[in-house]
C-alpha positions as CSV (number, residue, x, y, z in Angstrom):
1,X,-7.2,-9.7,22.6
2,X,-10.0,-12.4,22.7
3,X,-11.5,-11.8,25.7
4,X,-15.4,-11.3,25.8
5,X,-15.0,-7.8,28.0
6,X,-18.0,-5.5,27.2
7,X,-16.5,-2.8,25.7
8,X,-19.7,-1.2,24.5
9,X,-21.1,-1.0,28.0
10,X,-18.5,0.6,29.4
11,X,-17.6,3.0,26.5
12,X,-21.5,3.9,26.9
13,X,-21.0,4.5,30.5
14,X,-18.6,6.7,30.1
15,X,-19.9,8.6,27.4
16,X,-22.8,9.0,29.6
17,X,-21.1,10.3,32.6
18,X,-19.1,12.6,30.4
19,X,-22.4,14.2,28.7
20,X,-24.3,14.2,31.6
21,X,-21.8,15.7,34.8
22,X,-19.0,17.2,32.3
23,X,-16.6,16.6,34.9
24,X,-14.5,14.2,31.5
25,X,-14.1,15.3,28.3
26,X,-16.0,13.4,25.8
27,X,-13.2,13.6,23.5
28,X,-10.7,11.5,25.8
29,X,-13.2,8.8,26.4
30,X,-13.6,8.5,22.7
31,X,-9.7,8.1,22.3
32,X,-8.7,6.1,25.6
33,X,-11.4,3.7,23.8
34,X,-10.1,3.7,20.1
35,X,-6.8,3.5,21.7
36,X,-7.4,0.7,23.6
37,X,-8.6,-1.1,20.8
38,X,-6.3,-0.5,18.8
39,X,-3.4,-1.5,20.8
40,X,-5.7,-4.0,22.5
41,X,-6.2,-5.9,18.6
42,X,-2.5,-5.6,17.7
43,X,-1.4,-7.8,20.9
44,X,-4.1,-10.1,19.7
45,X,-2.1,-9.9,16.3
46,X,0.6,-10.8,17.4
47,X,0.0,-13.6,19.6
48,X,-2.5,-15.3,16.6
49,X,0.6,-14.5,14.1
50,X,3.5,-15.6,16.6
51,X,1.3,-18.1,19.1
52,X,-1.5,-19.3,17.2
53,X,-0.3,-20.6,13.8
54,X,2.8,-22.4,14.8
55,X,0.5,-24.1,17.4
56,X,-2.1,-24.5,14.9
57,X,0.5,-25.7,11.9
58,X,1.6,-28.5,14.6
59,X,-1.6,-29.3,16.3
60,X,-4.3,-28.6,13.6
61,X,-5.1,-32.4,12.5
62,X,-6.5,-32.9,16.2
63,X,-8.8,-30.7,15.1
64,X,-9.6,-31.7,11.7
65,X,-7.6,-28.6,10.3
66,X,-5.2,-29.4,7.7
67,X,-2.7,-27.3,5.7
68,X,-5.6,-27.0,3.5
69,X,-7.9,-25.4,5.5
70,X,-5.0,-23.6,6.6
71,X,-4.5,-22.0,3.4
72,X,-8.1,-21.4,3.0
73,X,-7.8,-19.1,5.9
74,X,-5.2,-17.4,4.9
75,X,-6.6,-17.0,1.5
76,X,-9.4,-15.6,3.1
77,X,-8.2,-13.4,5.1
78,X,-5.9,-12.1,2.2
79,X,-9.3,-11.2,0.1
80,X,-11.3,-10.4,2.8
81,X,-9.9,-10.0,5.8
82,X,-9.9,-6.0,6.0
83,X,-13.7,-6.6,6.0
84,X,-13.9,-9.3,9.0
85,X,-11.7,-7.2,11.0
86,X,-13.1,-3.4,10.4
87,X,-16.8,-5.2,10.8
88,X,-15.7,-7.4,12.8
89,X,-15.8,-4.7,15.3
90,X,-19.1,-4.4,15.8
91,X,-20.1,-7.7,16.3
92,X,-19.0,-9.0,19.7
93,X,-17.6,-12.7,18.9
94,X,-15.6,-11.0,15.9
95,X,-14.6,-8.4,18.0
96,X,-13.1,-10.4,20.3
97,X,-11.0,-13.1,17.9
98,X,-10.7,-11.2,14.4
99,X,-7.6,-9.9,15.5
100,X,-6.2,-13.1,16.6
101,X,-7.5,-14.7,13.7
102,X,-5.9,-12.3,11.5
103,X,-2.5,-13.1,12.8
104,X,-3.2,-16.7,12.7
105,X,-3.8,-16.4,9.2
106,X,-1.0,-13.7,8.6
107,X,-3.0,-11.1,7.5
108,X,0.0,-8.2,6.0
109,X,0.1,-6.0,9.4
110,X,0.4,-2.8,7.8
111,X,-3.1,-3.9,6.6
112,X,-4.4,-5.1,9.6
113,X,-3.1,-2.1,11.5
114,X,-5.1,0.4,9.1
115,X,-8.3,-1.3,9.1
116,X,-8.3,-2.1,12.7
117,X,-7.3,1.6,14.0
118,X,-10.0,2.4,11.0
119,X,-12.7,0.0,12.8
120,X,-11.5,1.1,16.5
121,X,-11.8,4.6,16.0
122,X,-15.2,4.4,14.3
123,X,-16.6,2.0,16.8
124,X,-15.5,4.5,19.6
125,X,-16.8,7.6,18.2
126,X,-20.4,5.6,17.5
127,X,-20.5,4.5,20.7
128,X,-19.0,7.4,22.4
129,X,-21.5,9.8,20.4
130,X,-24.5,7.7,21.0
131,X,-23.6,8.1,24.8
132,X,-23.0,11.4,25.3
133,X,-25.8,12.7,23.2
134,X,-28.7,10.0,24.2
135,X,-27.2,10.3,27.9
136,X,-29.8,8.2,29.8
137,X,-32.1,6.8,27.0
138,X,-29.4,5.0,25.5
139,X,-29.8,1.5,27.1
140,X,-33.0,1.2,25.6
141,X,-31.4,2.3,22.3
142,X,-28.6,0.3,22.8
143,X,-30.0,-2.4,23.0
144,X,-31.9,-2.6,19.9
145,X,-29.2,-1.5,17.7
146,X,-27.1,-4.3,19.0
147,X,-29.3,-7.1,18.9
148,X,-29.6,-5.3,15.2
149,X,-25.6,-6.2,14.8
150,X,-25.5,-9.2,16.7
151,X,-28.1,-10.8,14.1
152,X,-26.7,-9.5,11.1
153,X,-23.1,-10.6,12.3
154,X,-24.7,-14.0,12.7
155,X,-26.4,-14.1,9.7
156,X,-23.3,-13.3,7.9
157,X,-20.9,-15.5,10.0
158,X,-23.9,-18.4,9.3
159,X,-23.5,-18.1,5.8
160,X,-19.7,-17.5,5.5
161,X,-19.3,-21.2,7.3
162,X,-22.5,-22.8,5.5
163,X,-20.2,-21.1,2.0
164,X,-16.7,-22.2,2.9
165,X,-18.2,-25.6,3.9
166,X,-20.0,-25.8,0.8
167,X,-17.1,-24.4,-1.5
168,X,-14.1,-26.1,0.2
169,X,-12.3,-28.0,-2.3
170,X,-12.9,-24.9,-4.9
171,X,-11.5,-23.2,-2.3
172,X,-8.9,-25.2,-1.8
173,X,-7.6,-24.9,-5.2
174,X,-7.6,-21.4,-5.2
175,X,-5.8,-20.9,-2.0
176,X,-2.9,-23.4,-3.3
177,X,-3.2,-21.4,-6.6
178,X,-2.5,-18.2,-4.7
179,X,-0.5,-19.7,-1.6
180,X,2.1,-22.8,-3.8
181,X,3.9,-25.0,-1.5
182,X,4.1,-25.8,2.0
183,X,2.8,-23.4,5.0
184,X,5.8,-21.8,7.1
């Protein structure tokens, strides 16, 4: 719902506990957690898709976004948006506002609502596995393997804003190609 809460740490702590005193069922830590995301993501949805775009539609040009930009989000997140939000997952600025940006720039729910459960059970079961199975020795995995996403999400978030920056008025003209008139 956009807020920076370490989900991996304490989906790893309970996968741990669960593999290593049994007293909780791996199994329901793995779906309280893609549950929680889930449902957690769709409120950020919501308030992106009901909150966040009138307010940015009003306020924007205080913040140098125009209807323009606008659109280029929205065209974005029509082509690609599936991806930012499953991957998005896994990287823990994305995880925390691809679901509000996906409302903002109405992203089709019924979309949204498949790659995010997609992305939330995933990222729970990884998470969940590695933590039961590794028990202990996962911090020192962990670690690794998220520095691992945390650079590759960078990299990829780096390039997508050196791109768009680069590409705006092309893709400009495609998003009023593909979104005509004025934003509602």
């Amino acid at each position: 719902m956009g807020l920076l809460i370490p989900g991996e740490t304490t989906l790893i702590a309970a996968s741990v506990y669960a593999g290593t005193t049994h007293h909780i069922n791996i199994f329901w830590v793995v779906a309280a957690a893609a549950l929680g995301a889930i449902i957690g993501d769709n409120i950020g949805y919501f308030i992106g898709l009901k909150g966040g775009f009138p307010l940015l539609l009003k306020f924007g040009k205080y913040l140098h976004i125009d209807e323009g930009k606008m659109k280029v989000g929205q065209y974005l997140f029509a082509r690609h948006g599936g991806k930012i939000v499953f991957f998005g997952r896994f990287v823990s600025f994305l995880r925390a506002w691809a679901a509000f940006f996906a409302g903002v720039n109405k992203m089709e729910w019924k979309r949204f609502l498949l790659v995010n459960a997609a992305g939330g059970i995933f990222w729970s079961a990884y998470y969940g596995t590695l933590g039961f199975w590794f028990g202990k020795t996962l911090p020192g995995l962990s670690r690794p393997l998220r520095l691992i996403f945390f650079i590759v999400g960078m990299i990829i978030l780096v390039a997508s804003f050196l791109y768009i920056r680069f590409h705006m008025r092309s893709l400009e003209k495609k998003a009023e190609k593909a979104i005509p008139g004025k934003l509602k």
